[in-house]
C-alpha positions as CSV (number, residue, x, y, z in Angstrom):
1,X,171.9,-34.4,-49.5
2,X,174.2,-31.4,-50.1
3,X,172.0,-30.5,-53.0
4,X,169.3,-29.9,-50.3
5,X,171.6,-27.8,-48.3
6,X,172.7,-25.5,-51.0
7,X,168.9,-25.0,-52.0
8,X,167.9,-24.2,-48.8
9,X,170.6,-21.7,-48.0
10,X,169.2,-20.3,-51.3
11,X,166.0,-19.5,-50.1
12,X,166.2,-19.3,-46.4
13,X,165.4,-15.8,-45.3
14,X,167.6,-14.2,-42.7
15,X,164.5,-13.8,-40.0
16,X,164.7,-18.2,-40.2
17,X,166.7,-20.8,-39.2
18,X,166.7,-24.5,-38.8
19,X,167.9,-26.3,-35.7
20,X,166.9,-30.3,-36.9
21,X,167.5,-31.7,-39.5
22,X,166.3,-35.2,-40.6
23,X,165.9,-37.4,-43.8
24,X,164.8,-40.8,-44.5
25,X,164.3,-42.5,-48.2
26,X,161.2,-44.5,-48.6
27,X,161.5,-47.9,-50.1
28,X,159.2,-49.3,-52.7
29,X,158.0,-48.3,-56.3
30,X,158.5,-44.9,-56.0
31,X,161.1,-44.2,-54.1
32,X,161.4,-40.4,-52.1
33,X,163.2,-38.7,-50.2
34,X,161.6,-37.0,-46.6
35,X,163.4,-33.9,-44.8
36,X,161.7,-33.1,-41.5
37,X,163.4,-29.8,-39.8
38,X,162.6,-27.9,-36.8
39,X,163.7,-24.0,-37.0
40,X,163.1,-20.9,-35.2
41,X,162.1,-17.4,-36.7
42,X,161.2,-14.1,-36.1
43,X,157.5,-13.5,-35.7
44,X,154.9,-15.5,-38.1
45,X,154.7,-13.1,-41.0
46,X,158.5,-14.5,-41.2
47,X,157.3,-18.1,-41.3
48,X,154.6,-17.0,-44.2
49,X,157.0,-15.5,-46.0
50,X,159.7,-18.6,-45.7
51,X,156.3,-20.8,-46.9
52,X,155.9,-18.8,-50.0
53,X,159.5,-18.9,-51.2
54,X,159.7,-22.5,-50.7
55,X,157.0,-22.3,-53.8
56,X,157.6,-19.6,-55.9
57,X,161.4,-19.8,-55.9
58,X,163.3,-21.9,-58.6
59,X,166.0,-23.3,-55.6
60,X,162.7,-24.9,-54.3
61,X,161.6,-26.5,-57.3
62,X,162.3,-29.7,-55.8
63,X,160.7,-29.1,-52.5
64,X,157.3,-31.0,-53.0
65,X,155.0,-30.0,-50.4
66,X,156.7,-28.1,-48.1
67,X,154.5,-28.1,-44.5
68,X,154.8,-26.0,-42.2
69,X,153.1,-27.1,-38.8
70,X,153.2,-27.2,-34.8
71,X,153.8,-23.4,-34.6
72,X,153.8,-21.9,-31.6
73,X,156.2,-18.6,-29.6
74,X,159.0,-20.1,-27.0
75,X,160.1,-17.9,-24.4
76,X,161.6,-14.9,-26.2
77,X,158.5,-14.5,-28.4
78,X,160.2,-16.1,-31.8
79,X,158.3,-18.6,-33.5
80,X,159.6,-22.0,-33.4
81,X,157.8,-24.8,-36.0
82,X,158.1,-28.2,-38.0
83,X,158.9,-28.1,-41.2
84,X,158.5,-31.3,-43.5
85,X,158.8,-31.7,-47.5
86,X,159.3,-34.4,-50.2
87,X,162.2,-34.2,-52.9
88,X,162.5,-35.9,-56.4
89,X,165.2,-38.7,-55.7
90,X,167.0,-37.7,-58.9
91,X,167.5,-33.9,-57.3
92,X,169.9,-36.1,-54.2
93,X,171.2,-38.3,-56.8
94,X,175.0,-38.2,-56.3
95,X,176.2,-39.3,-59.4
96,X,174.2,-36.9,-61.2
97,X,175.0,-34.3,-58.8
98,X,179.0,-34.6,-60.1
99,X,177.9,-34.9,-63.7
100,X,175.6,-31.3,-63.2
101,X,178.6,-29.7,-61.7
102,X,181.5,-31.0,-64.1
């Protein structure tokens, strides 16, 4: 999954971070990949924001159908939510990760 790490420090703003991180690979015909997070950030408009770069960025090309949900403020008045997204198996895919890099 390191490909999904290096996209997402890509386009994570500096008002966000992520404090869960999960992922599971469906089986069957077509196989996916799911990444569920939990993060923190700074107010909503940061949260907006975050939504629209995972769409209009090229890093999160590969993010299909990036959710944001369960929003609500913790104690100090930052925004905590779930985050959950699909990616294309082949963007994971180790062996074509160390082919793209060489």
């Amino acid at each position: 999954v390191t490909p999904v790490f290096q996209a997402l420090s890509a386009i994570t703003m500096k008002t966000v971070r992520y404090t869960q991180f999960n992922y599971d690979f469906t089986d069957g015909k077509d196989v996916k990949v799911i990444i569920k997070m939990k993060g923190l950030a700074v107010g909503y408009r940061s949260v907006a924001l975050q939504s629209d770069l995972f769409t209009t960025r090229d890093e999160g090309k590969n993010f299909i159908d990036p959710v944001f949900s369960n929003l609500a403020l913790d104690d100090k008045g930052n925004v905590i939510f779930d985050l959950e997204f699909s990616v294309d198996p082949s963007f994971v895919n180790y062996k074509q990760t160390l082919l793209t890099e060489s």
